[in-house]
SERO-4910 file (N, C-alpha, C, O; in steps of 0.05 Angstrom, whole numbers):
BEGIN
 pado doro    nc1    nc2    nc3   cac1   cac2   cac3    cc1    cc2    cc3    oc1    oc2    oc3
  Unk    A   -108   -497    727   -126   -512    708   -130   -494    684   -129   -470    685
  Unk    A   -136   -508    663   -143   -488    639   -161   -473    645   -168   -472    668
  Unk    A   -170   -462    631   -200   -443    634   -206   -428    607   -191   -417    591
  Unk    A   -234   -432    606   -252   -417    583   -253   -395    583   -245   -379    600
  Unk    A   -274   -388    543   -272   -359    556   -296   -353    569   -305   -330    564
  Unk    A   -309   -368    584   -333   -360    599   -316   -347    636   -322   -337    658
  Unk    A   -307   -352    629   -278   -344    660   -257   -356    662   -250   -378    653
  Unk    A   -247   -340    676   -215   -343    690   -221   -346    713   -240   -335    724
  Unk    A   -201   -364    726   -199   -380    752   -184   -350    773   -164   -337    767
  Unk    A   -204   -343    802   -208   -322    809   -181   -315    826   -171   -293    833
  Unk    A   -175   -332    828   -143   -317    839   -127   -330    841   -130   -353    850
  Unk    A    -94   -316    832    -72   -337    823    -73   -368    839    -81   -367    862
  Unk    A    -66   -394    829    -59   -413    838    -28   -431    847     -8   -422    836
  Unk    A    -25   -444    858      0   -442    859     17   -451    837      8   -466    819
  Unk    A     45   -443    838     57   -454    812     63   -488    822     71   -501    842
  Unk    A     51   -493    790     64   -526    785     87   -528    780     99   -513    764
  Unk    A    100   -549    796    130   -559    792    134   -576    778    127   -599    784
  Unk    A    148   -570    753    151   -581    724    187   -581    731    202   -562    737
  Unk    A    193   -614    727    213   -617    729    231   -606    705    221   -606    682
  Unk    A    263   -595    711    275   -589    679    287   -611    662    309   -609    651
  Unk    A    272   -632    660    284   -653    641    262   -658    616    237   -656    616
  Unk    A    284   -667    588    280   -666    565    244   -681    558    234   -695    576
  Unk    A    233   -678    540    204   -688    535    217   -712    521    230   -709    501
  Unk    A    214   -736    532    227   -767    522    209   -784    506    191   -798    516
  Unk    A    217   -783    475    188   -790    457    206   -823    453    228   -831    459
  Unk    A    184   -833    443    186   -862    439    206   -860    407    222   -878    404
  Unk    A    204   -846    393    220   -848    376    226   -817    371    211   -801    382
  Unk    A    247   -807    354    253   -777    347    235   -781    318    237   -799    302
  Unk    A    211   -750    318    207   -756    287    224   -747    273    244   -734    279
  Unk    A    210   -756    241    226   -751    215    242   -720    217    265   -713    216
  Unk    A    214   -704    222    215   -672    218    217   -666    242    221   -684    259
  Unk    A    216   -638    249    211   -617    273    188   -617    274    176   -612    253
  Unk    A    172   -623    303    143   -614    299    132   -592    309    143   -590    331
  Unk    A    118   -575    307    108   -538    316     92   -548    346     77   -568    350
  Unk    A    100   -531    360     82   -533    375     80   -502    383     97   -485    381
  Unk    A     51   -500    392     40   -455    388     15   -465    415     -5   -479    417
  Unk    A     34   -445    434     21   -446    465     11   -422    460     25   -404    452
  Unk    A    -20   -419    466    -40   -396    472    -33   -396    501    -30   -414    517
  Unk    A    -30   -364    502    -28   -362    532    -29   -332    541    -33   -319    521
  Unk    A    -28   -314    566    -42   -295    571    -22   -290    595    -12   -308    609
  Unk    A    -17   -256    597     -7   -252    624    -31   -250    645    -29   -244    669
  Unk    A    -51   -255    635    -72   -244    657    -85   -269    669   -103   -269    685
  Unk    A    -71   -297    656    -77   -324    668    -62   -336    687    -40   -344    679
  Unk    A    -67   -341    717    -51   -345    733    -46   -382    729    -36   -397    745
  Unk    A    -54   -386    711    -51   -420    695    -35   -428    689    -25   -449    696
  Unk    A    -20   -403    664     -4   -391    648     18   -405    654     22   -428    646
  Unk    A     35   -388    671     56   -395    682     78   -416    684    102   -412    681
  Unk    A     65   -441    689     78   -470    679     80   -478    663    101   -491    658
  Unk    A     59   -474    644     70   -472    607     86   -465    590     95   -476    570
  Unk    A     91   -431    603    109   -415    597    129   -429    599    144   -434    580
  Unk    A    134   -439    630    159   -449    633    173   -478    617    196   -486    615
  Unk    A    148   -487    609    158   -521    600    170   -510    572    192   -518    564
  Unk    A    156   -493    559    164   -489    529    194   -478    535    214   -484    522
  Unk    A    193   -468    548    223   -447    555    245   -474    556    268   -475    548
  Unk    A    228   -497    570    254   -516    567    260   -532    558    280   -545    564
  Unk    A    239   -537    535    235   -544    506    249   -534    480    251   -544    458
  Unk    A    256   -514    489    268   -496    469    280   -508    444    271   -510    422
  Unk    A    297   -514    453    323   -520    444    328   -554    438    350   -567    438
  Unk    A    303   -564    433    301   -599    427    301   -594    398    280   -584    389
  Unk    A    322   -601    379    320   -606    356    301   -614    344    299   -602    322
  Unk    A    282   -630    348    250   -641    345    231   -625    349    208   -629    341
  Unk    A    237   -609    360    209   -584    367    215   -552    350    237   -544    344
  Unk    A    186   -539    343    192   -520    328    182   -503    351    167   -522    356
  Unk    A    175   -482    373    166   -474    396    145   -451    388    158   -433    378
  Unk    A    128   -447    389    116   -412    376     98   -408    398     82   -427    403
  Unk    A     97   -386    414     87   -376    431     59   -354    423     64   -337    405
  Unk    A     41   -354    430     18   -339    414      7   -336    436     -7   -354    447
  Unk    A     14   -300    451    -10   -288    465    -39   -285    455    -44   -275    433
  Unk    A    -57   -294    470    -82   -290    459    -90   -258    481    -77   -251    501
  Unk    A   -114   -246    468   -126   -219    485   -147   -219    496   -156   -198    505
  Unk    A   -159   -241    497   -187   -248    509   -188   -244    540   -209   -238    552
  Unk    A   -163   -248    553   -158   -242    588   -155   -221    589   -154   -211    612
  Unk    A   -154   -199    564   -142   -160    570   -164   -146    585   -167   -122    588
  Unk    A   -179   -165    593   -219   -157    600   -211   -158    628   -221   -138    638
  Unk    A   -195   -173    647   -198   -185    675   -176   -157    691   -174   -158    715
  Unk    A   -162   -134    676   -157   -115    684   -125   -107    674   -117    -83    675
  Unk    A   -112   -122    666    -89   -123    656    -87   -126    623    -97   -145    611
  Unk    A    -69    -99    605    -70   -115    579    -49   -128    570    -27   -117    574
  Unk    A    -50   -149    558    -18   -170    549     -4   -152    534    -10   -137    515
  Unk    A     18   -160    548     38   -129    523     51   -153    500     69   -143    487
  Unk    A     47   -169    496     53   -185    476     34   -201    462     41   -219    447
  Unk    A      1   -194    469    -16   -214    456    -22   -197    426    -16   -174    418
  Unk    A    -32   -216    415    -39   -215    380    -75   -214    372    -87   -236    376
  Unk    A    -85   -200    366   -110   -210    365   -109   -238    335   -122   -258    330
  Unk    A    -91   -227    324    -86   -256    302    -89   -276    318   -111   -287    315
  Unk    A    -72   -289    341    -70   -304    353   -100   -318    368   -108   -340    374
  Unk    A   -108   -298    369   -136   -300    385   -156   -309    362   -179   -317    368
  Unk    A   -149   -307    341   -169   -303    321   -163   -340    316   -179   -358    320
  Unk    A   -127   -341    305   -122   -369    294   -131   -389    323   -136   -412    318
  Unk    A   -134   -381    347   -140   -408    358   -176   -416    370   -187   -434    382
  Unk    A   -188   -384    356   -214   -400    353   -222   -418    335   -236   -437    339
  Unk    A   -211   -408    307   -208   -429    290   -205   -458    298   -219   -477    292
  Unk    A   -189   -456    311   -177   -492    319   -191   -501    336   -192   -524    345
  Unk    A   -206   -481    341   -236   -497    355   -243   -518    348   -242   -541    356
  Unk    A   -256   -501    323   -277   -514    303   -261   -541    290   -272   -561    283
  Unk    A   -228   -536    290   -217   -554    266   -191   -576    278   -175   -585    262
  Unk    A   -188   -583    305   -172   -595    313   -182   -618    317   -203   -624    328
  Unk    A   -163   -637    304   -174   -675    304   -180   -682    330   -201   -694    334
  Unk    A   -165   -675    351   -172   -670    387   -172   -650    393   -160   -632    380
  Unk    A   -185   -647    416   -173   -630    436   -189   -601    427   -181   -582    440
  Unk    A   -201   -598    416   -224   -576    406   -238   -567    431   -238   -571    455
  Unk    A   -253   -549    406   -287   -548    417   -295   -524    426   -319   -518    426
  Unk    A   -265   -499    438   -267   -489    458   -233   -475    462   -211   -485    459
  Unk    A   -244   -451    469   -220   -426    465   -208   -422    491   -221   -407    505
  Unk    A   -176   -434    506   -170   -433    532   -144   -423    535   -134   -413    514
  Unk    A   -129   -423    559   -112   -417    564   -102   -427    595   -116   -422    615
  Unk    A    -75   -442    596    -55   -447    572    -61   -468    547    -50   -491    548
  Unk    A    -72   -464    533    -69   -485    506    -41   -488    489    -28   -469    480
  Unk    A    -35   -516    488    -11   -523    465    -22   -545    447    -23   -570    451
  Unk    A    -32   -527    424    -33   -547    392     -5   -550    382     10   -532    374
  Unk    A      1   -586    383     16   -600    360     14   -607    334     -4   -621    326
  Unk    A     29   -598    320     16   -595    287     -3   -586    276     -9   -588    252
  Unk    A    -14   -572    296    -34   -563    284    -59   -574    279    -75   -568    262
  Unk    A    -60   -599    305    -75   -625    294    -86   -630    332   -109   -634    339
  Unk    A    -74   -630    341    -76   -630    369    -82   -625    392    -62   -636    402
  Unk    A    -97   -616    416    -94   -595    427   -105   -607    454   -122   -624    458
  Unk    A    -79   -584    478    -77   -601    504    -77   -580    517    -72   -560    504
  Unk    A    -82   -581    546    -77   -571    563    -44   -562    564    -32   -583    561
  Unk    A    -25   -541    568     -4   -536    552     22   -539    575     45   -541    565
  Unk    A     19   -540    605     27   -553    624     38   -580    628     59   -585    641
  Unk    A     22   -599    617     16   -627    622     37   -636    605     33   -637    581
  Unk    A     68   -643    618     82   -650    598     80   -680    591     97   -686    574
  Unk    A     68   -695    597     53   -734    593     49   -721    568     64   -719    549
  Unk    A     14   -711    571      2   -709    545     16   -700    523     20   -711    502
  Unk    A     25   -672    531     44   -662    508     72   -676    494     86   -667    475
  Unk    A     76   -702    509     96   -712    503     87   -734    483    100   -743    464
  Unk    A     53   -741    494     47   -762    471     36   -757    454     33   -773    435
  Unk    A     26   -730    453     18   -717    426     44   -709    402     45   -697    381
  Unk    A     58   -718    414     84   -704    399    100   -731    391    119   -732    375
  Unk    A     88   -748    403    101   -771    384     81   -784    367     87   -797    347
  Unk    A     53   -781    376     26   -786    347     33   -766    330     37   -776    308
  Unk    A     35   -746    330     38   -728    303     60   -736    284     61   -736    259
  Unk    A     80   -746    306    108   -752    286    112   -776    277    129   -779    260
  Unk    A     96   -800    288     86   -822    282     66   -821    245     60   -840    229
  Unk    A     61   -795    244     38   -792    224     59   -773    208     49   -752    201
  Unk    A     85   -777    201    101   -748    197     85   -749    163     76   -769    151
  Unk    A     87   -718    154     85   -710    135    102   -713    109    126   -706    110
  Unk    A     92   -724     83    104   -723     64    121   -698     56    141   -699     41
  Unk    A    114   -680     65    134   -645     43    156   -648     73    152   -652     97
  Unk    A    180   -645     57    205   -641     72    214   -611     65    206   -602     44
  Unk    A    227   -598     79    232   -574     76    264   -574     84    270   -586    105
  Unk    A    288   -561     65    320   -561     72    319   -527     73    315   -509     57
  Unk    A    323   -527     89    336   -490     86    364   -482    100    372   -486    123
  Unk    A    377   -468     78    410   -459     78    415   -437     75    397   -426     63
  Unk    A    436   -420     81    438   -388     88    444   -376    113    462   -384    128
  Unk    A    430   -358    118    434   -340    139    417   -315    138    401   -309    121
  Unk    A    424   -301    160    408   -277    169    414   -259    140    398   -251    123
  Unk    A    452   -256    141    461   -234    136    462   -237     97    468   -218     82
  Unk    A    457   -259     91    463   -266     62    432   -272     50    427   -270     26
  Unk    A    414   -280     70    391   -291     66    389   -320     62    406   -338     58
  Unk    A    362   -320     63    356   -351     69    347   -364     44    328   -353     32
  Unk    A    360   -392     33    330   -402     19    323   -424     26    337   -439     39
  Unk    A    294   -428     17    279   -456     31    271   -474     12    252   -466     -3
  Unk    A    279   -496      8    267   -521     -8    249   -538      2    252   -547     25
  Unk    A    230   -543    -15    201   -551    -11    201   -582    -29    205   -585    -54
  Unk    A    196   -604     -8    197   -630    -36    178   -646    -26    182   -654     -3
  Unk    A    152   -657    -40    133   -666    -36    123   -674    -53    125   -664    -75
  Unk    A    107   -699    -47     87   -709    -76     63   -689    -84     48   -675    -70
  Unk    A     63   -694   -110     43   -676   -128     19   -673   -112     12   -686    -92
  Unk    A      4   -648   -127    -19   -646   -120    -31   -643    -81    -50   -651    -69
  Unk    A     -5   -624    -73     -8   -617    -50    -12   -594    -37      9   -584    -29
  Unk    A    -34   -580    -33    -37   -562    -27    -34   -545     -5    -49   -547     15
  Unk    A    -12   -525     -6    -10   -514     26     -2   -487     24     -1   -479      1
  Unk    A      4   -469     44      9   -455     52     41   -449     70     47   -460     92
  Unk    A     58   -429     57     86   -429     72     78   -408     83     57   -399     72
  Unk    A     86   -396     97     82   -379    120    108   -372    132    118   -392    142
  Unk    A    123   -349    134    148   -351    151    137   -325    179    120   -307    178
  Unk    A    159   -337    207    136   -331    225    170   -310    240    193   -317    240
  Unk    A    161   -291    246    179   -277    263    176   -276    297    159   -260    306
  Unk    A    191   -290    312    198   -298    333    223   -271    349    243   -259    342
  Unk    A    203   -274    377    224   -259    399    230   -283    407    213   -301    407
  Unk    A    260   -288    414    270   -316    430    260   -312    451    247   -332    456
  Unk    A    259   -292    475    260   -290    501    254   -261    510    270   -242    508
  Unk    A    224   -259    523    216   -233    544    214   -235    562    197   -253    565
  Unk    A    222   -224    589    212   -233    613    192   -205    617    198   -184    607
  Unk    A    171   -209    632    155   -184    632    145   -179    661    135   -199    672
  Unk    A    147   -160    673    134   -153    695    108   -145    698    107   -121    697
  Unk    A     88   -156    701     54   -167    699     50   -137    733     62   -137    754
  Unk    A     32   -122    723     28    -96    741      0   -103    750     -9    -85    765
  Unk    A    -19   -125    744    -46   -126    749    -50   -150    745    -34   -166    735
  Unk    A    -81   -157    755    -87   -186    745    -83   -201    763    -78   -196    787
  Unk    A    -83   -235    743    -80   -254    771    -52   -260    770    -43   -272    789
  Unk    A    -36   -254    751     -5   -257    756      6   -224    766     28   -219    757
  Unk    A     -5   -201    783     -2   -182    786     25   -187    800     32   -210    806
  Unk    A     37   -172    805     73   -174    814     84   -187    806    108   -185    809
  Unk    A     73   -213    790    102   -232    782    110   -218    758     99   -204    742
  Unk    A    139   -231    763    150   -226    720    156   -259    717    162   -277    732
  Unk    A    148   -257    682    138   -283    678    155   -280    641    154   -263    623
  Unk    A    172   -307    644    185   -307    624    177   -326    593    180   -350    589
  Unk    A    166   -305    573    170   -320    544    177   -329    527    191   -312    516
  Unk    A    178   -349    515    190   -359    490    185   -359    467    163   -368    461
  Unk    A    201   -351    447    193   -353    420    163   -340    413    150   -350    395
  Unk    A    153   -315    431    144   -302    419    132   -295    388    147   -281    374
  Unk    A    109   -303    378    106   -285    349    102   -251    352     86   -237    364
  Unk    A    122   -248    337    117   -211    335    104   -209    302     91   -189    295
  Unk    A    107   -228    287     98   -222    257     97   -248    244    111   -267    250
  Unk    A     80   -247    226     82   -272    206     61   -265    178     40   -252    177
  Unk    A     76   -277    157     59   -275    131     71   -292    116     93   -301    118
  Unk    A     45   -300     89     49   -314     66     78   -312     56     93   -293     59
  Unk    A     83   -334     44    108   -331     28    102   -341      2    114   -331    -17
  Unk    A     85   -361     -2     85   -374    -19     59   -395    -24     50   -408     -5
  Unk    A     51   -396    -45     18   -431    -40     44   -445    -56     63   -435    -68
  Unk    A     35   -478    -48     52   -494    -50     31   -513    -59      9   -519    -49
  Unk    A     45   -524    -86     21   -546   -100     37   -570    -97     24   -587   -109
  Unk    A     54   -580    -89     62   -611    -96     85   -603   -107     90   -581   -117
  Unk    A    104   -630   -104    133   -627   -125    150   -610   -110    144   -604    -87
  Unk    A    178   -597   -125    193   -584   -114    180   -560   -123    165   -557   -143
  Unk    A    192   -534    -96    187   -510    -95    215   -495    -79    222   -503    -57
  Unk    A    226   -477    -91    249   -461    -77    236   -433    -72    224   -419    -89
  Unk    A    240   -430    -53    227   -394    -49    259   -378    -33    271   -389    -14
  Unk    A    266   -356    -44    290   -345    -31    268   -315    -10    248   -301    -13
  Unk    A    288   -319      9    282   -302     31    307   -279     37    329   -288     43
  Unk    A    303   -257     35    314   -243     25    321   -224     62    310   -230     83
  Unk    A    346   -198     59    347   -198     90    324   -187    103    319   -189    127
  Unk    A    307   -170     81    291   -157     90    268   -157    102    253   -141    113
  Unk    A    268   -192     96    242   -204    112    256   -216    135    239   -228    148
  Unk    A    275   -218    143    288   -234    166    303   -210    189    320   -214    206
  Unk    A    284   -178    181    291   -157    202    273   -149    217    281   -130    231
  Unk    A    253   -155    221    223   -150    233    233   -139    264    246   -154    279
  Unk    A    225   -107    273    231   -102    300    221   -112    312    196   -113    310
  Unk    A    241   -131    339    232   -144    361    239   -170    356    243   -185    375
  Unk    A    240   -179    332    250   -211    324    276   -209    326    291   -189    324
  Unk    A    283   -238    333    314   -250    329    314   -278    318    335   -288    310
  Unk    A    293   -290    318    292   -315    302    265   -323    287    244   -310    290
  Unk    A    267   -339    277    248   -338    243    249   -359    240    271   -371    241
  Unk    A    225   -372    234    211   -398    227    199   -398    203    196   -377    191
  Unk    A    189   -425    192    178   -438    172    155   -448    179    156   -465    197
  Unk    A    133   -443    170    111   -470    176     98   -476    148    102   -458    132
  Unk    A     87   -491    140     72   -508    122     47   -514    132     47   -533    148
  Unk    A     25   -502    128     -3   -507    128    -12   -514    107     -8   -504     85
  Unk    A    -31   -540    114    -47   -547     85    -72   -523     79    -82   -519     57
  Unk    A    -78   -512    100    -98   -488     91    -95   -473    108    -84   -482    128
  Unk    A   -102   -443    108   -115   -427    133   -126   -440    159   -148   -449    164
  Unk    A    -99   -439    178   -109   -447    200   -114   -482    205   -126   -492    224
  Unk    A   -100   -495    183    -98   -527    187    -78   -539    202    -60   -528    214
  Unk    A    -84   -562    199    -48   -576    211    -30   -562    190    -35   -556    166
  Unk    A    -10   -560    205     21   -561    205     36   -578    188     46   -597    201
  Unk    A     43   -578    160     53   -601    159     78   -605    164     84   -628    170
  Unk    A     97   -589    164    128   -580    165    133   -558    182    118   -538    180
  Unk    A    151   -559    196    165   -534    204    198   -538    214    212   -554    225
  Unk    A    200   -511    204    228   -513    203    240   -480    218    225   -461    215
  Unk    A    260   -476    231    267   -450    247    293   -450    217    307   -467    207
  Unk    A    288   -426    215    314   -408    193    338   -406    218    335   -402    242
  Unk    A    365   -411    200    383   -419    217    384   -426    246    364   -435    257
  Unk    A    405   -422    259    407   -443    286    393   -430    318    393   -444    339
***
């Protein structure tokens, strides 16, 4: 079950059996939609989340971003991959999610940035992922290039739009051996990891090209690199896009 940060559920539970077949939306949206699972090695919750995103991966429709939070580093174990950023952006979404608010947990998966579910539950997460794309966003984003030549990204939207580009540096895949806690002996495998992310750009409406150069696409510990579009600090999502394949 999820859990607050008033506690964690007192000793591991068993793993849920999450079948490996595709999340089947009623229509494919326009865009790719983000989805950013808060999650914790020190949550014995964890675990099935981890795994659904892992097999999520690779759906052309999904953008995947993984965000250790550090709020469980208290229960005796510290996350060797959490962010206090992470911890920071999903109290925010407390305060600012159209659902699914209210309240800082783990496993959490916000859709667009707009959303927010229990991060297991592949029903819900499947129908949150076709309301967001049901609602797709006006700014389209094309990006062409590569690692080794660099990237650029085109931005096309109606006027008078205010957002935020953000490019996000991603580990594809950690498996980690958990030494304490309520996942103590397991190793427990991640996806799409954030190791880094920063501004690129404010984005007012209309076209916008921003070139990405190799030196932002070398970050130690990354191998893949994303796009997001926030209408503000910590808002929905309006776009996202992964830099090459």
């Amino acid at each position: 079950m999820a859990v607050g940060l008033s506690g964690c559920s007192g000793a591991p539970e068993q793993p849920v059996a999450i079948e490996p077949t595709d999340i089947v939306l009623a229509s494919a949206p326009a865009a790719p939609i983000s989805i950013e699972l808060f999650t914790s090695q020190s949550c014995s919750s964890c675990p099935p989340a981890d795994r659904l995103v892992g097999e999520l991966v690779d759906d052309p429709n999904l953008v995947i971003i993984s965000r250790p939070v550090t709020y469980w580093d208290r229960l005796g174990w510290r996350d060797t991959l959490a962010r206090e950023e992470n911890t920071q952006l999903q109290r925010h979404y407390a305060d600012t999610l159209s659902r699914g608010g209210g309240r800082s947990y783990t496993p959490q998966a916000v859709v667009g940035g707009r959303i927010g579910l229990v991060g297991s539950r592949r029903g819900e997460l499947e129908a949150a992922i076709t309301e967001v794309g049901e609602d797709a966003s006006d700014i389209s984003v094309d990006v062409t290039g590569d690692a080794d030549n660099g990237f650029r990204v085109s931005l096309s939207g109606p006027a008078n739009r205010e957002a935020i580009v953000r490019l996000l540096a991603l580990d594809s895949s950690e498996t980690v051996s958990i030494g304490r806690g309520e996942n103590g002996g397991r190793s427990v495998t991640y996806t799409n990891i954030l190791r880094a992310e920063q501004d690129l750009a404010r984005y007012s409406g209309g076209s916008l090209d921003i070139e990405i150069g190799r030196g932002l696409v070398s970050v130690d510990g990354s191998d893949r690199y994303a796009i997001i579009v926030r209408s503000e600090t910590g808002g929905p999502i309006l776009a996202a896009r992964y830099l090459g394949s």
